[in-house]
PDB file of N, CA, C, O and CB in Angstrom:
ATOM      1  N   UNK A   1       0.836  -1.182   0.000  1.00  0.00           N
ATOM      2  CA  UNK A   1       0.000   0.000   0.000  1.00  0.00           C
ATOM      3  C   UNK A   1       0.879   1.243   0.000  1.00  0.00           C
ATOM      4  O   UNK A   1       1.820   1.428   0.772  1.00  0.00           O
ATOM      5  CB  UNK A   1      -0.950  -0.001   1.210  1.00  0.00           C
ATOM      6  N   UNK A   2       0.464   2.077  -0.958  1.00  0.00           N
ATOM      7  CA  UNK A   2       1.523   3.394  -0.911  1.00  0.00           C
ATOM      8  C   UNK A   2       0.947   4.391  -0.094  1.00  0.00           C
ATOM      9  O   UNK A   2       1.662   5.324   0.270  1.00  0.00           O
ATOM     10  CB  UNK A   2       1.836   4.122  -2.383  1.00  0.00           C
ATOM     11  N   UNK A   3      -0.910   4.306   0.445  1.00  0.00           N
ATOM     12  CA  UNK A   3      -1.440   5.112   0.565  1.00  0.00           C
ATOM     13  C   UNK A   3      -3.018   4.172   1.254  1.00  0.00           C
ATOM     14  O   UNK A   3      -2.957   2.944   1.314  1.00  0.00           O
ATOM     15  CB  UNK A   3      -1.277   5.975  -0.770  1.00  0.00           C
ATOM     16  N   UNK A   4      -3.864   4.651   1.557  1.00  0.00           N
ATOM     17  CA  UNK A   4      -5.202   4.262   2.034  1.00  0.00           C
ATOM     18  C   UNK A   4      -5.852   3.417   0.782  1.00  0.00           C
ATOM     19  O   UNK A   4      -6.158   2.240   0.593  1.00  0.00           O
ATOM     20  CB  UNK A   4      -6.129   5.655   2.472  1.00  0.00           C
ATOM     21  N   UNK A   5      -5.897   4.541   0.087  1.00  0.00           N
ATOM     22  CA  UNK A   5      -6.606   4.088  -1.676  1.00  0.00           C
ATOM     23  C   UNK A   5      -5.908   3.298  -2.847  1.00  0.00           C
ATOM     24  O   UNK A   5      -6.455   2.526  -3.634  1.00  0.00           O
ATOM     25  CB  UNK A   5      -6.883   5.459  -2.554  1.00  0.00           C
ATOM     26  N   UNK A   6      -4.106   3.787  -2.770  1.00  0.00           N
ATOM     27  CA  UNK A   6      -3.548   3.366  -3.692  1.00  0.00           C
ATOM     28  C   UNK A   6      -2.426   2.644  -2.976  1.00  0.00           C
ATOM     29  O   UNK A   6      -1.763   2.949  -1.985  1.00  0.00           O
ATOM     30  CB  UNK A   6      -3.273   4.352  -4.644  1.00  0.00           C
ATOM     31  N   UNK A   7      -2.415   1.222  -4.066  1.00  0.00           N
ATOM     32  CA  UNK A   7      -1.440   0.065  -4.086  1.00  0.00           C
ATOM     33  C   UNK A   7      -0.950  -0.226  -5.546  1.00  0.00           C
ATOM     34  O   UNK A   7      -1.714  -0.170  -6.509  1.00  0.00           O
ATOM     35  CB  UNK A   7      -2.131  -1.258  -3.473  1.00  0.00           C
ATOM     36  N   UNK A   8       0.463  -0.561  -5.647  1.00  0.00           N
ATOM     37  CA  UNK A   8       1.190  -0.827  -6.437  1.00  0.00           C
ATOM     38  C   UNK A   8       1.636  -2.621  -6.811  1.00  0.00           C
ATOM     39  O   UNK A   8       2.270  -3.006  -5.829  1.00  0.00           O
ATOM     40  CB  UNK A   8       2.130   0.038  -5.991  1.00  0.00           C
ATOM     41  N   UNK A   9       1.548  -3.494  -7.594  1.00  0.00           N
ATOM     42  CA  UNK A   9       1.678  -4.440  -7.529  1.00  0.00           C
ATOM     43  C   UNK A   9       2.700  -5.275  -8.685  1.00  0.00           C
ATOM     44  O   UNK A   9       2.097  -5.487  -9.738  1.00  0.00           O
ATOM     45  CB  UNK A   9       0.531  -4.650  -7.368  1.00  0.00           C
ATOM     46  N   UNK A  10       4.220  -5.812  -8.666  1.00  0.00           N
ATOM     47  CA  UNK A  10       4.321  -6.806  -9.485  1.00  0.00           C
ATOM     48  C   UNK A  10       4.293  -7.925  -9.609  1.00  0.00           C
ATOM     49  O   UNK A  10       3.963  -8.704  -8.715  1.00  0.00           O
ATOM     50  CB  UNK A  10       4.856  -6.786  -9.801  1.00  0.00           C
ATOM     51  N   UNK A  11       4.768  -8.360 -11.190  1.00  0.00           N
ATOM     52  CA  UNK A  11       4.561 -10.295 -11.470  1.00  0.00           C
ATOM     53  C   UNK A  11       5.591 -10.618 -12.135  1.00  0.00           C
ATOM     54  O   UNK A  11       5.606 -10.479 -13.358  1.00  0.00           O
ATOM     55  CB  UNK A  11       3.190 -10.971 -12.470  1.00  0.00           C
ATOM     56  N   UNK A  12       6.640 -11.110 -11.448  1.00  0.00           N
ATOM     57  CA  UNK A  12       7.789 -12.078 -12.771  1.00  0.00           C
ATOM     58  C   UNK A  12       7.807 -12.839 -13.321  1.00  0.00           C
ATOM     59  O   UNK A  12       8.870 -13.416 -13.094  1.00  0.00           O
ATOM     60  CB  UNK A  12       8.708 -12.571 -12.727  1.00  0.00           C
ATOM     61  N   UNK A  13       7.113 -13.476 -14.218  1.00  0.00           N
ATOM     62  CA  UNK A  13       7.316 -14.860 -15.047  1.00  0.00           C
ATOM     63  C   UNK A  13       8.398 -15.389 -16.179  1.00  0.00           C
ATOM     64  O   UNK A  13       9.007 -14.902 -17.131  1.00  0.00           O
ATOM     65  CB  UNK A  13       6.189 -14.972 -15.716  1.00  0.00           C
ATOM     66  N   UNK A  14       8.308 -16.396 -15.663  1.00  0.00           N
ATOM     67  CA  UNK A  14       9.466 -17.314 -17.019  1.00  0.00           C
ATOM     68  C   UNK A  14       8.723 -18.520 -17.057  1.00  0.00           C
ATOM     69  O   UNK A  14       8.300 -19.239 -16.152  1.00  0.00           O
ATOM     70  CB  UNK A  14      11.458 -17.797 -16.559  1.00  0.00           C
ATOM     71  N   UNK A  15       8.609 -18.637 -19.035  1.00  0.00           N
ATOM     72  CA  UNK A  15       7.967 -19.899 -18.828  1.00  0.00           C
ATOM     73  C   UNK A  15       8.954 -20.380 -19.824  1.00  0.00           C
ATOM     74  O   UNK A  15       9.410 -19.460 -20.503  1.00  0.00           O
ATOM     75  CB  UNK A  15       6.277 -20.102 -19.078  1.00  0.00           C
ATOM     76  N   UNK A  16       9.322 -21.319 -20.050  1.00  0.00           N
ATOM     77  CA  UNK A  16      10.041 -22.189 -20.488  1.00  0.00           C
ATOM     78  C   UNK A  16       9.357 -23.702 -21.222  1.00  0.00           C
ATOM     79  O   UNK A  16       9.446 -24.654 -20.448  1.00  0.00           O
ATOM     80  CB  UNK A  16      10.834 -22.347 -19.358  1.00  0.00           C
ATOM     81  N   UNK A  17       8.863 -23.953 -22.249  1.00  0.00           N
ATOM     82  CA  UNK A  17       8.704 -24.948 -23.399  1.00  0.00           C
ATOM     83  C   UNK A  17       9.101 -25.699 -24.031  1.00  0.00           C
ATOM     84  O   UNK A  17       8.669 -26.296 -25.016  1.00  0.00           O
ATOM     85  CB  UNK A  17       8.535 -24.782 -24.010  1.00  0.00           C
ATOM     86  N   UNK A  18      10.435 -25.730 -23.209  1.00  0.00           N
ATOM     87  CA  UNK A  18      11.631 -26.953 -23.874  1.00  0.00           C
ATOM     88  C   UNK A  18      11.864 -25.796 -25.040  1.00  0.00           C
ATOM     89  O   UNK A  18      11.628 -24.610 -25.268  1.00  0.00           O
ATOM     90  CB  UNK A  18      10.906 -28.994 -24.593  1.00  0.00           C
ATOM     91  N   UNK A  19      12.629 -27.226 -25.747  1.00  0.00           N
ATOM     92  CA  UNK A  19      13.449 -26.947 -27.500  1.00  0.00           C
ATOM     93  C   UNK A  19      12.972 -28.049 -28.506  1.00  0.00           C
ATOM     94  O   UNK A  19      12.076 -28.848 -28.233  1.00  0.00           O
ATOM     95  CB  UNK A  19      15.462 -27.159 -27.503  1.00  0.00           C
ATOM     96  N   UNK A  20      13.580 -28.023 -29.568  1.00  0.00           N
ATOM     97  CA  UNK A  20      12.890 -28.535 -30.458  1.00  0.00           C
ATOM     98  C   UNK A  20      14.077 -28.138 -31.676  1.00  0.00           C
ATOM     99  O   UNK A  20      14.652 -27.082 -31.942  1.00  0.00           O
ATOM    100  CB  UNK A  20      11.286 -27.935 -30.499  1.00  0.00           C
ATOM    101  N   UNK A  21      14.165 -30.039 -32.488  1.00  0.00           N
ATOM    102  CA  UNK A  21      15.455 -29.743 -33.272  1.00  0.00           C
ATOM    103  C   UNK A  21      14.721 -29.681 -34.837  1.00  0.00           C
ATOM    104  O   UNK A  21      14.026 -30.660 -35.112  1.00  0.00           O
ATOM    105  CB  UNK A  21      16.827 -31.120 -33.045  1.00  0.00           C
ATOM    106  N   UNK A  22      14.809 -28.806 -35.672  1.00  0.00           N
ATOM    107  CA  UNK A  22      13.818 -28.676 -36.985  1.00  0.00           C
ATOM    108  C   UNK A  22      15.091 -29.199 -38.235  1.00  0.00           C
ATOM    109  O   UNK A  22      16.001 -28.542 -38.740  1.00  0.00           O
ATOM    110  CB  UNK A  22      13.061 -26.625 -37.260  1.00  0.00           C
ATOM    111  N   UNK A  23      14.731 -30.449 -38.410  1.00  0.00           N
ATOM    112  CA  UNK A  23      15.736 -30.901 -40.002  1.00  0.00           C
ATOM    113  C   UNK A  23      15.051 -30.398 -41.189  1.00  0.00           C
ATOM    114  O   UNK A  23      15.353 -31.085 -42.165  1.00  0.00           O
ATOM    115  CB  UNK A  23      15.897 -32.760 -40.379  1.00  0.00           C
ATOM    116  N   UNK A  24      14.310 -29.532 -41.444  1.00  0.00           N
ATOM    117  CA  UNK A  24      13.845 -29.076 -42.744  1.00  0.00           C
ATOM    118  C   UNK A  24      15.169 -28.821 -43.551  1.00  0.00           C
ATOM    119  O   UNK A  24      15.049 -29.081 -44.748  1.00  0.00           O
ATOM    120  CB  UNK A  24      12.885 -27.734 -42.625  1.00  0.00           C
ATOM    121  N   UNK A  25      16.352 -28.388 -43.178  1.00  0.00           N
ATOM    122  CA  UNK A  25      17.553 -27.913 -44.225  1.00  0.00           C
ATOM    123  C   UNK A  25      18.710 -29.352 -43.676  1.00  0.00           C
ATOM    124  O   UNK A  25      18.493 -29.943 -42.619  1.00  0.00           O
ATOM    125  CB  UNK A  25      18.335 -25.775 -43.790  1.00  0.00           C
ATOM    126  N   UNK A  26      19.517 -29.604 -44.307  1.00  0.00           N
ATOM    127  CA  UNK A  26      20.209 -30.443 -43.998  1.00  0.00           C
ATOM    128  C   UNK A  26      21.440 -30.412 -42.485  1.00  0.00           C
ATOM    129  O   UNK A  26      22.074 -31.300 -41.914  1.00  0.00           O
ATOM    130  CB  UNK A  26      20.682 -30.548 -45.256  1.00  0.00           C
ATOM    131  N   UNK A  27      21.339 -29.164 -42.319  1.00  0.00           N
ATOM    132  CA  UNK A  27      21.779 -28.745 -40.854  1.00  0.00           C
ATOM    133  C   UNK A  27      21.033 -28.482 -39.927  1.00  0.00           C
ATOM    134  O   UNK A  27      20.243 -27.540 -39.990  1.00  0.00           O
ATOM    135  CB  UNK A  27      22.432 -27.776 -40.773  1.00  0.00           C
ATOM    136  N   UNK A  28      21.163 -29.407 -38.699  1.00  0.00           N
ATOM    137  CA  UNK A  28      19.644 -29.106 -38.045  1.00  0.00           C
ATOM    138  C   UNK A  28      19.467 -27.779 -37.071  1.00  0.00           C
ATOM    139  O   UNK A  28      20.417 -27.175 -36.573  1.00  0.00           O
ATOM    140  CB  UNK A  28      19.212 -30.448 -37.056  1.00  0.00           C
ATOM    141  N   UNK A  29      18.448 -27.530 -36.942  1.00  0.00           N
ATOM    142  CA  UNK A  29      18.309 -26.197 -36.188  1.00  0.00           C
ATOM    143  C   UNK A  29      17.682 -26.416 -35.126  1.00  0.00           C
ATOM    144  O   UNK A  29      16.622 -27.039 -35.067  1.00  0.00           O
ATOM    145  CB  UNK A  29      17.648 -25.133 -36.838  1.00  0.00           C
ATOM    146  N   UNK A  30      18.272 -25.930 -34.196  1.00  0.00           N
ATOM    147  CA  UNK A  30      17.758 -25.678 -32.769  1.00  0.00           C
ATOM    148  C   UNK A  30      16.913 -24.573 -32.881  1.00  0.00           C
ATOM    149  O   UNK A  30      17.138 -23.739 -33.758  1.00  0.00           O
ATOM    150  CB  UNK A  30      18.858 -25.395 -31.692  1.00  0.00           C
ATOM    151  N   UNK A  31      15.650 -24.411 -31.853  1.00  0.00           N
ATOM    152  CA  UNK A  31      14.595 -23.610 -31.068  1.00  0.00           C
ATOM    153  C   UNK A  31      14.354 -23.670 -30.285  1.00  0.00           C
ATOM    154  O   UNK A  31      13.552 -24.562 -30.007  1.00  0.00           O
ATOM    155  CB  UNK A  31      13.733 -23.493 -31.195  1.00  0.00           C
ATOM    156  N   UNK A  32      14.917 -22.625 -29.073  1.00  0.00           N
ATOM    157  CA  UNK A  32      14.144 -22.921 -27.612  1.00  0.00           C
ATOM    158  C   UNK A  32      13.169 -21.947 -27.544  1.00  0.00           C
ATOM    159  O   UNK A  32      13.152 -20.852 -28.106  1.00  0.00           O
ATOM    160  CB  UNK A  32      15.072 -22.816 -26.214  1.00  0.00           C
ATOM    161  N   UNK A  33      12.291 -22.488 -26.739  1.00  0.00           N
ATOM    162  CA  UNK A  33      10.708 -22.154 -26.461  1.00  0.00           C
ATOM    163  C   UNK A  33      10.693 -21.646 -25.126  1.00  0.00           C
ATOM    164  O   UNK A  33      10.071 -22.246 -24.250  1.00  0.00           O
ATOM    165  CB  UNK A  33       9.639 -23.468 -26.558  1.00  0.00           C
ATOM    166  N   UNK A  34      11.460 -20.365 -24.841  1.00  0.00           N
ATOM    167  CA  UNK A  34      10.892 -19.294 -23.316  1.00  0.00           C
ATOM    168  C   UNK A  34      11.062 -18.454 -24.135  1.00  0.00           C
ATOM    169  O   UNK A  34      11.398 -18.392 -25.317  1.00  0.00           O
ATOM    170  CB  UNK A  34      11.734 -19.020 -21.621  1.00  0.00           C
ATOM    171  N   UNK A  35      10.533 -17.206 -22.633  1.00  0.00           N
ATOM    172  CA  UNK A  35      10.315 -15.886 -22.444  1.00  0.00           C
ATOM    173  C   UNK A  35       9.893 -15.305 -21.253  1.00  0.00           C
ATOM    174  O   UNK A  35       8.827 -15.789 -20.870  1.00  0.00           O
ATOM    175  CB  UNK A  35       9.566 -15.554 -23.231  1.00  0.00           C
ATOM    176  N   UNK A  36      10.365 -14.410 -20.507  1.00  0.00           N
ATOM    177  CA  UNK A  36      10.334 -13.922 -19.875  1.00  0.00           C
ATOM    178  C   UNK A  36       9.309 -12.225 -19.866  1.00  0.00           C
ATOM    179  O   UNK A  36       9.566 -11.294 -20.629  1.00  0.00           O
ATOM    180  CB  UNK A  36      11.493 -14.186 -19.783  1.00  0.00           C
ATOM    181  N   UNK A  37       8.305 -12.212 -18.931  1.00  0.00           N
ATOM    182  CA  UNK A  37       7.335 -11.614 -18.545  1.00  0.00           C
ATOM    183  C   UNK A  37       7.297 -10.910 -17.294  1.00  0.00           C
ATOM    184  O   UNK A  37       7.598 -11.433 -16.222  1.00  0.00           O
ATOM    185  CB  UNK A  37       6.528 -12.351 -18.617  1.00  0.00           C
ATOM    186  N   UNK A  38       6.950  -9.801 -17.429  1.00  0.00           N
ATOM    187  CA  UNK A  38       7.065  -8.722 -16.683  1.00  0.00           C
ATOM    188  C   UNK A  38       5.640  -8.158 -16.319  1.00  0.00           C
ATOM    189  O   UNK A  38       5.166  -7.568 -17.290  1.00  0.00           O
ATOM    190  CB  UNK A  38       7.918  -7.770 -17.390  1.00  0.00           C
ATOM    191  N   UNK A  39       4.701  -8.158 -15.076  1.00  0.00           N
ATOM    192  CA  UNK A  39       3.698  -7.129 -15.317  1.00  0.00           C
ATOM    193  C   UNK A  39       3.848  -6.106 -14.201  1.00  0.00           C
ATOM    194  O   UNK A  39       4.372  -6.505 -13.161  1.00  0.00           O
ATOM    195  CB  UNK A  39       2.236  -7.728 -15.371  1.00  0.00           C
ATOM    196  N   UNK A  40       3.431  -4.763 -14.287  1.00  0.00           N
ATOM    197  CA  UNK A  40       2.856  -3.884 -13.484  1.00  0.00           C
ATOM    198  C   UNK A  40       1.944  -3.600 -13.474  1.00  0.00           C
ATOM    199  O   UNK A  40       1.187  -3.530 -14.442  1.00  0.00           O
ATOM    200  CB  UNK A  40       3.150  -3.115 -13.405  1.00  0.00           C
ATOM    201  N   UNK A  41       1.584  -3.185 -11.673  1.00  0.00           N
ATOM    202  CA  UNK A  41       0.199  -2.488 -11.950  1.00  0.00           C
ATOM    203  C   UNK A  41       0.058  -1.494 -10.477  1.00  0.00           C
ATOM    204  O   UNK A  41       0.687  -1.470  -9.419  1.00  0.00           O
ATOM    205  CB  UNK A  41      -1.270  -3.843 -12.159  1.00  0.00           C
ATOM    206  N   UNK A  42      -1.190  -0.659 -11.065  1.00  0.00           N
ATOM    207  CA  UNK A  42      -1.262   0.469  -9.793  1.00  0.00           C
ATOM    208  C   UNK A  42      -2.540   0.214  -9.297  1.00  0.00           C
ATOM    209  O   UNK A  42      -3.207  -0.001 -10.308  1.00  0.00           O
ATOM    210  CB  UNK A  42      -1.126   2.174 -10.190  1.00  0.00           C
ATOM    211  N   UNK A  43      -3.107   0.136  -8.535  1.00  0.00           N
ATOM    212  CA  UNK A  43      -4.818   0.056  -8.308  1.00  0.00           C
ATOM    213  C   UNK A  43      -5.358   1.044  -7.066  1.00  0.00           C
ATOM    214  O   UNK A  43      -4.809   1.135  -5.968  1.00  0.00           O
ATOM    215  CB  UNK A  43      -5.310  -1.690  -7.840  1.00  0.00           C
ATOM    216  N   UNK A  44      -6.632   1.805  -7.519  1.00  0.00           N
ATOM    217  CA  UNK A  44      -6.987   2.212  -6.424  1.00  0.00           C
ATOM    218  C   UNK A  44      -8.126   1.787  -5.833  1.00  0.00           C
ATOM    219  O   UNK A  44      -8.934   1.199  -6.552  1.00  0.00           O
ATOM    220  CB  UNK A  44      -6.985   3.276  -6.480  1.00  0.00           C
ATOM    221  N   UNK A  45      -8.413   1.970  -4.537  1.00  0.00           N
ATOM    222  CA  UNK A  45      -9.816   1.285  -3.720  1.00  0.00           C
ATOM    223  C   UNK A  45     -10.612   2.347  -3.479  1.00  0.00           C
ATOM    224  O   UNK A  45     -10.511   2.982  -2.429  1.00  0.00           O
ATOM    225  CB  UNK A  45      -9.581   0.504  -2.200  1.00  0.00           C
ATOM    226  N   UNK A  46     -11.602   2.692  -4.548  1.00  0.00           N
ATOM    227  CA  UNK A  46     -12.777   3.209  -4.174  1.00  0.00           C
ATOM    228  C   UNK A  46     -13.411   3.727  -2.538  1.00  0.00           C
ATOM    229  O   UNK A  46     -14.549   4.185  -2.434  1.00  0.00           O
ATOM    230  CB  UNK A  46     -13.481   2.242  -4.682  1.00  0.00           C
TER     231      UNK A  46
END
């Protein structure tokens, strides 16, 4: 709480999906499947 009415709130996420090897070309290609997520937020109470 910063205040009576107003609060500030965050969220860290990482999600992670493995990898995955793609032979479509004769050298195979790696893909890894994350990302990392960030939210903010401010809220006030009526």
């Amino acid at each position: 709480m910063i205040s009576s009415n107003w609060s500030i709130k965050g969220e860290y996420l990482f999600v992670d999906l493995g990898n995955s090897e793609n032979y479509k070309v004769a050298i195979p290609v790696k893909v890894d499947y994350h990302t990392n997520i960030l939210r903010l937020g401010v809220n006030y109470r009526f």
